[in-house]
N, C-alpha and C positions, 0 to 999 in steps of 0.2 A: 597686907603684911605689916608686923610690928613696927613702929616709926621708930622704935629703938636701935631697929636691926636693918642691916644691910641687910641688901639681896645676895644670896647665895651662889656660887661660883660654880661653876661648871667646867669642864674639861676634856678631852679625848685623850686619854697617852694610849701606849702605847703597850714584854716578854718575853717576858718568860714566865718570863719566867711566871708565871705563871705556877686547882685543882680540881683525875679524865684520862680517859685513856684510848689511843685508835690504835691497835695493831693489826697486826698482818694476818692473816686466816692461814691456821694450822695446815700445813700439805697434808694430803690424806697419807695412811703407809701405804707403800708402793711393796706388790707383792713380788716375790724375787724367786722365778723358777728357776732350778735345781738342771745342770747340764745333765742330758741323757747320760749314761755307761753302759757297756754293753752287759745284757744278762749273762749271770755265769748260775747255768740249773745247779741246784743242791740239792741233796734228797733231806727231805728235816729228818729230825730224832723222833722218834714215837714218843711222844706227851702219855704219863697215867692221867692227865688230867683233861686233856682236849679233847673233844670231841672232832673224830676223822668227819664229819659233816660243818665245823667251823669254818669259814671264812674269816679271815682277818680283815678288823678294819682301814679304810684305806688311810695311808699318812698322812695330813696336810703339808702343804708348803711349807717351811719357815717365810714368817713376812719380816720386813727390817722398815723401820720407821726412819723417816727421816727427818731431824731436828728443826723445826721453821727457822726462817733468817731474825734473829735479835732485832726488834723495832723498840725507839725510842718510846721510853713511857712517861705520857705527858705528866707534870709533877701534879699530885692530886690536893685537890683544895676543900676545905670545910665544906659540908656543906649549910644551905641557908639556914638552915636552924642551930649550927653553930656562929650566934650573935655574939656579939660583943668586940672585947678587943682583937683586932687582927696586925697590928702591927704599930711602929711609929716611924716618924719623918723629922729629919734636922737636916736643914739649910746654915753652911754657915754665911755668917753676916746677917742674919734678917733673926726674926720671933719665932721663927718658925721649927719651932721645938713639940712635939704631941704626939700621944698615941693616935693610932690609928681605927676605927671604928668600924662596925659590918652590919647593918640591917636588912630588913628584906624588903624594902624601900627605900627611896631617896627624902624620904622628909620626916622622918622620924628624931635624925640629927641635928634637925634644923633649928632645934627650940629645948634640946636637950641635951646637958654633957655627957662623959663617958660613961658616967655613974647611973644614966638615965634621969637622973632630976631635971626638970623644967628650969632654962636658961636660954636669955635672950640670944649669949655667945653660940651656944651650940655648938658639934664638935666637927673635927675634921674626920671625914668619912668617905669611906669605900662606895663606889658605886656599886649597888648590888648585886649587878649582872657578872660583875667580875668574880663572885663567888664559884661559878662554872668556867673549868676548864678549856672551853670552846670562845668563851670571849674574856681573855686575859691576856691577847695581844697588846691592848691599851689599858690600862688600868687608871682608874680615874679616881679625883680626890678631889672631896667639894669642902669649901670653909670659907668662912662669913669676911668678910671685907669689916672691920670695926672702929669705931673711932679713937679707941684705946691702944691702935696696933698691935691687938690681937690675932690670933686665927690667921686667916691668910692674907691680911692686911700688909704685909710686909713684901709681898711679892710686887706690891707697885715700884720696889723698888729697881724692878728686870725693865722697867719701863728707860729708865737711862744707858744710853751707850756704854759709859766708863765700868759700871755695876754690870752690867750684862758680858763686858766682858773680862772682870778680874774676877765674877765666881760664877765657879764652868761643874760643881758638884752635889749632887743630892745622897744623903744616907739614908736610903729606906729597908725594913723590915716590915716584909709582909708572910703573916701565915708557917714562922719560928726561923725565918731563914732573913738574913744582912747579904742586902747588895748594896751595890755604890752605881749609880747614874751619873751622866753627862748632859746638864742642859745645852739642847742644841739651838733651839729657840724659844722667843717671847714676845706678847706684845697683846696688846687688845682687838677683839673682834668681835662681827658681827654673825651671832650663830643663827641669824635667817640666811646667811648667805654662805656660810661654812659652818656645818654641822658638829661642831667637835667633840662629842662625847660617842662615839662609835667603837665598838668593844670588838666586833666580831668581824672574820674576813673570809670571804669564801675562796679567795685567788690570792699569789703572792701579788701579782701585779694590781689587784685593787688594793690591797697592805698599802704598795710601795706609792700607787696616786692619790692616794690618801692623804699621808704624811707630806708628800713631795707639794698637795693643794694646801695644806696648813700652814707651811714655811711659806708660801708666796702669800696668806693671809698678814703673815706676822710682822714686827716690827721691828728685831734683831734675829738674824739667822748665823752660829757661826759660818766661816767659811767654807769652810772643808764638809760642810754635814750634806752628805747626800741618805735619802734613807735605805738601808741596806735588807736583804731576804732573811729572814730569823730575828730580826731586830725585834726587841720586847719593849713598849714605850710605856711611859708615866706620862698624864695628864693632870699639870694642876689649874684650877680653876675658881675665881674669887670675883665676883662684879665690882662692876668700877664705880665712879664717885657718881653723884646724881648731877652734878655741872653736866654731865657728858648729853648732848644731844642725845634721845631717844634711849637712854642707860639703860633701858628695862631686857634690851636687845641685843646687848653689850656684855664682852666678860674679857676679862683678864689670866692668858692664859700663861704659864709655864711647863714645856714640853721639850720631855727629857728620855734617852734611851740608855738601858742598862747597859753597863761596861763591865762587870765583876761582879763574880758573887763571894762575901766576904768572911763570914761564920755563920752562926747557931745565933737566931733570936735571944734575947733579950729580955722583949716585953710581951712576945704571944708564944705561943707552944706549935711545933710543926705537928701534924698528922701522923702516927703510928709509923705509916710506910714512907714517910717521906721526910728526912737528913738535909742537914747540906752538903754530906758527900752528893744524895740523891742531885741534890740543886746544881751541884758544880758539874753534875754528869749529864745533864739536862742545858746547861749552861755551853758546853763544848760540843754541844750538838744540837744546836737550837734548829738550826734548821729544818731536821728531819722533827724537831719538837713541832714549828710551825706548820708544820705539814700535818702531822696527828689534829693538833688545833683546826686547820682550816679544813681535812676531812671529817670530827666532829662537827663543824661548822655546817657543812654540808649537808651533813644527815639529820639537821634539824633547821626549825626556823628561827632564823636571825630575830636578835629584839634592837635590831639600827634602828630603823624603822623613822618614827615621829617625835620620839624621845627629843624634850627641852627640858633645860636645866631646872633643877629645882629651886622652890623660890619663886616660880612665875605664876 
């Protein structure tokens, strides 16, 4: 790697909020026979037009459909070949001001700004699996640790007590929609021993021992944070200084779950079908959101897997 440049940051957050869709399967129509009446004979009219050898055809049933139950529809997301800008991030207190990035890898960023020109800074970026609907429980965001406190350099500052706990909020816009986050915790670790860039979940309960194993990794947790069912997490993630014993193994993480969702993008464009009315309706039903998520999750193969941060 470049001697100019930091090692790249890695991270696991956490959705919604979350672009995919799992619904319900249509009920078939249910056919609806007709009570008996008792026959009452008629003699018919003589027809000039019938033939006394006709038979009439027999009647069908009427059938009645019945409407499926309304299932949440997970909020849909560009897909991978919609590159480029996806959003941006402001921290107050720190540098941490930038849009937000999408490729269809993890190291394309690394040595390139927004603009795609060749730069040692590199930009802050989307992990690319968060591009699918299925692993946008954690959304993650990589950027360079710099000696100009740049980029995600600013986040050593969640490494202090006092700072970790007088700013408790993140503004992000991702994919035309503004939330507002809740840094729950911070702190440096080691991702041979806690994996934290994990996108996708096939149970609530592996979601919730997930996040619950990243706060016992961490170095400030608020008080009151337990991780909840539906919860949509942000992962930010920036390597730490090379003093650090073994740094190559090391990252610096800030890990945050959505609290609101706030307007209409800014800095990227939402999808056709998808508002932030869409977002805020998605937002008050996350639940059943995370459910659609972890039954796409299901129906395909996870990329948790071996995944190490970029940069190595």
């Amino acid at each position: 790697m470049n001697m100019r440049r930091c090692c790249i940051g890695t991270g696991s957050v956490c959705l919604l909020l979350l672009t995919l869709v799992a619904c319900k399967p249509k009920q078939e129509a249910q056919e609806v026979e007709l009570s008996s009446q008792p026959a009452i004979e008629q003699t018919p009219e003589p027809s000039a037009t019938a033939s006394p050898e006709a038979t009439p055809e027999p009647t069908e049933a009427p059938t009645q459909t019945v409407s499926p139950t309304p299932a949440v529809t997970p909020a849909p997301v560009p897909p991978k070949a919609n590159e480029g800008k996806q959003g941006y991030i402001y921290i107050p207190n720190t540098k941490v001001d930038y849009r937000v990035m999408l490729a269809d890898d993890n190291d394309y960023y690394l040595d390139r700004d927004e603009n795609g020109k060749k730069d040692y800074h590199g930009a802050i970026y989307m992990d690319f699996r968060n591009a699918f609907g299925a692993e946008r429980r954690n959304i993650i965001l990589y950027g360079h640790n710099m000696k100009d406190n740049s980029m995600f350099t600013t986040l050593h500052r969640f490494e202090k007590q006092d700072f970790f706990g007088e700013n408790k909020t993140i503004d992000f816009e991702m994919f035309g929609v503004k939330y507002k986050y809740e840094i729950v915790y911070s702190g440096m670790i080691d991702y041979t021993k806690y994996n934290h860039i994990h996108t996708a979940f096939q149970s609530e309960d592996a979601f919730l021992s997930y996040f619950k194993e990243g706060s016992e990794h961490a170095q400030f947790v608020r008080s009151d944070y337990e991780p909840q069912p539906g919860d949509q997490m942000l992962t930010l993630s920036t390597c730490v200084s090379h003093s650090i014993n073994n740094y190559e193994k090391k990252r610096m993480i800030v890990v945050a779950r959505m609290t609101d969702v706030v307007g209409e993008g800014e800095h990227s464009k939402a999808p056709d079908s998808f508002t932030y009315e869409t977002a805020a309706a998605v937002f008050a039903n996350r639940t059943e959101y995370a459910n659609a998520m972890m039954a796409m999750a299901n129906d395909g193969e996870l990329t948790n897997g071996d995944y190490t941060p970029p940069g190595e």
